[in-house]
Structure formats: structure tokens, C-alpha cells
N, C-alpha and C positions, 0 to 999 in steps of 0.2 A: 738051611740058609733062610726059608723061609719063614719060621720058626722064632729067629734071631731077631729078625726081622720087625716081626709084628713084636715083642719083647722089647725090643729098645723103643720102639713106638709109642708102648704100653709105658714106658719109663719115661717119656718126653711128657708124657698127658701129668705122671706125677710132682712134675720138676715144678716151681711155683714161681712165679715174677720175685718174688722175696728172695729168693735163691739165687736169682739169675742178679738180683740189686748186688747182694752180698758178692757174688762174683769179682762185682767192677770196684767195688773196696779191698777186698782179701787179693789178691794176684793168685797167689799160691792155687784158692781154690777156683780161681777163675780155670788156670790150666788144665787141672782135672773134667772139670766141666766141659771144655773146650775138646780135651779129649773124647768126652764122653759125647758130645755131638757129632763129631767126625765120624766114630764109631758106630754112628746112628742112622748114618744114611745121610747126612748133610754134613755141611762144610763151614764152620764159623771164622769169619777174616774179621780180625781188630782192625776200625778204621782208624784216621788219626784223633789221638787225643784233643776234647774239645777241653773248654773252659766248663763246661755243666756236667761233665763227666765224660763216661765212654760211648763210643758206638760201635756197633757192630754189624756187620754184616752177613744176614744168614741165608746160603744156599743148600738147597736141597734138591737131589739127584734124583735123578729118574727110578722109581719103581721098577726092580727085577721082575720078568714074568711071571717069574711061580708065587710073587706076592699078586699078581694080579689075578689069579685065580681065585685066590683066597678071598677077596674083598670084591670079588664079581655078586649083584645083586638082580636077582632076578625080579623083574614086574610080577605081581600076580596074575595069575591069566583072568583072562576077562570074562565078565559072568553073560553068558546073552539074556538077552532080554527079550520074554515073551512078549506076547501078545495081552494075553491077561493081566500080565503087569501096567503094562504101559496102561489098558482100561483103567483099573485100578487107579492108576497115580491121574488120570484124566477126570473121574468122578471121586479123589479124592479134592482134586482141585476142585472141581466145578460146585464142590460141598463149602468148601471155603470159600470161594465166591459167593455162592448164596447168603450163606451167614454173616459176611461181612456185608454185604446190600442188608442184610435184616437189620443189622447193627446200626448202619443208617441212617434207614427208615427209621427205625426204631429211636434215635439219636434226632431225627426232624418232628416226628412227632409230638415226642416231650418239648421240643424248644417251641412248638406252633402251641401246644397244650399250655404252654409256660406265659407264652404270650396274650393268650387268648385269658387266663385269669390277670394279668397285670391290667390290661383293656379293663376288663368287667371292673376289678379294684378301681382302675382309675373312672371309668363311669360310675361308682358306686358313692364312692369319693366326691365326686363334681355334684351326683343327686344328692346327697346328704348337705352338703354347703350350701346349694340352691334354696333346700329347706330351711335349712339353719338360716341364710340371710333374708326369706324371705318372712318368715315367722317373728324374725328381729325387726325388719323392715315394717311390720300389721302391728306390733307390739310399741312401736315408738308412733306411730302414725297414732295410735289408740290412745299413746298417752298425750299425744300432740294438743289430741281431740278432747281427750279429757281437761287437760290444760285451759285449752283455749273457752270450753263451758265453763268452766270455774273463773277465771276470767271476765269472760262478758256476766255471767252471774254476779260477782263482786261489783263491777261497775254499776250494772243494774239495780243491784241494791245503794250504790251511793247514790247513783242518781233519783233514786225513792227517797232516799233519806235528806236531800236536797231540796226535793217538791217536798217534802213534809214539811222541811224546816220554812220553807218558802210561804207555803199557807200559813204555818203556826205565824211567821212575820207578818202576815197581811191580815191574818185577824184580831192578831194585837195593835195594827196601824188602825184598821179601820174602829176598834175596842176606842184606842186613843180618839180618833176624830169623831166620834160618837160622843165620845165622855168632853170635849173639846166643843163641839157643838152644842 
């Protein structure tokens, strides 16, 4: 019986929803089917006919004892657990704790390391500029100065060239009042 049993079981896992569609189309092989459930250890009742098709309802009967033998699953027995193990799994941890603190550190240092060149870049940065505008700042002052000597130089020569012509007039006035007298 028991035997039978697990066999139509075996044949329920084969059956496929596609089979069981075709059922509620075919009548004919619905019955069959239908037989072949009952036969199986459960009970298929047609409920009433919907509009979307059929329904059914499937009951399934209590397991015979000597199937129940069959399908009894033992736990594995339980392994104990020494001492040395458990050490073991404790300085296995306590290894991976470590390592991931090094990781860390290790993880803080490059970012303090990372920062600590972005700092120097950007003071290197700031003393380069400082040069740079201060060199520009001596070099426009220089030409300022240069500027401004050529400048009073050109005046200073007009204003030479003015007492010159000044004289040159006074010794042709006084030429004339001489020649005149």
C-alpha cells in the first residue's frame, strides 16, 4: 500500500498545470484525471461553473501510517563541540577584528596623508601667487618709475629749450636796441 502510495505521488509531481488547463476544456479527459486524483489519495469536487472557467476543489486525506515511516526524516545528530574548537573560532575572530582595525587605520592614514598634501599644494599654491603678484607689483612700480623719469626728463628738457629760446629772444631784443640806439 505503501508503495502505491508514494507511486501516485510520484505521478501528481508529473502531472503539469497545462494538463490540468486542458482538463477544464476536454470533459472527457477531465474525468480520467479526476479519477486519477481520487485514486491518489485525495478527493477532487467540481465547484459550480464560473463565467472564467472551472473550479475545483482539491482535498487531500490524511497519510496512512506506513507512509509515514517512509517519509520520517531524521535530524543529524549533533556534533559537540570542543573546547579547542570554540579557541579556534574565538582567535579566528579576534584575527579578523584585528585586521579590519588595521584596515582602518590603515583607511585614516592615507585620508590624513591625503590631506596633509592637499594643505602643502594649497600653501604651495598661495606662496607661488604671492611671488607671482609680488614680482608684478616691483615690475609695474619700476616701470611707474621708469615712466615718470622720462617724463620729468622730457619736461626738463622743454623747459631748457624754452630758457634757450628765452635768451636767444633777449639777445636779439637787446641786438635790436643797441642797433636802435
Amino acid at each position: 500500500m505503501a508503495k502505491t502510495a508514494i507511486a501516485y505521488k510520484e505521478k501528481m509531481k508529473e502531472i503539469s498545470v497545462l494538463s490540468l488547463l486542458c482538463s477544464c476544456l476536454y470533459p472527457e479527459a477531465r474525468k480520467n484525471l479526476m479519477g486519477e486524483f481520487q485514486v491518489a489519495g485525495m478527493e477532487v469536487k467540481p465547484i459550480n461553473k464560473r463565467a472564467s472557467g472551472q473550479a475545483f476543489e482539491v482535498i487531500l486525506k490524511p497519510p496512512s501510517p506506513v507512509s509515514d515511516a517512509a517519509h520520517c526524516v531524521t535530524s543529524p545528530p549533533k556534533r559537540e563541540v570542543s573546547l579547542e574548537d570554540i579557541q579556534k573560532k574565538l582567535e579566528a575572530a579576534e584575527d579578523r577584528r584585528r585586521s579590519q582595525e588595521a584596515q582602518v587605520l590603515r583607511a585614516l592614514s592615507e585620508k590624513r596623508e591625503h590631506e596633509r598634501d592637499v594643505l602643502l599644494k594649497a600653501m604651495e599654491e598661495n606662496s607661488n601667487f604671492s611671488k607671482m603678484a609680488e614680482e608684478k607689483l616691483t615690475m609695474k612700480m619700476e616701470q611707474i618709475k621708469e615712466n615718470r623719469q622720462a617724463y620729468l626728463a622730457s619736461i626738463m628738457e622743454r623747459l631748457q629749450e624754452k630758457e634757450r629760446h628765452a635768451q636767444v629772444v633777449r639777445r636779439n631784443k637787446e641786438l635790436r636796441e643797441e642797433l636802435t640806439a
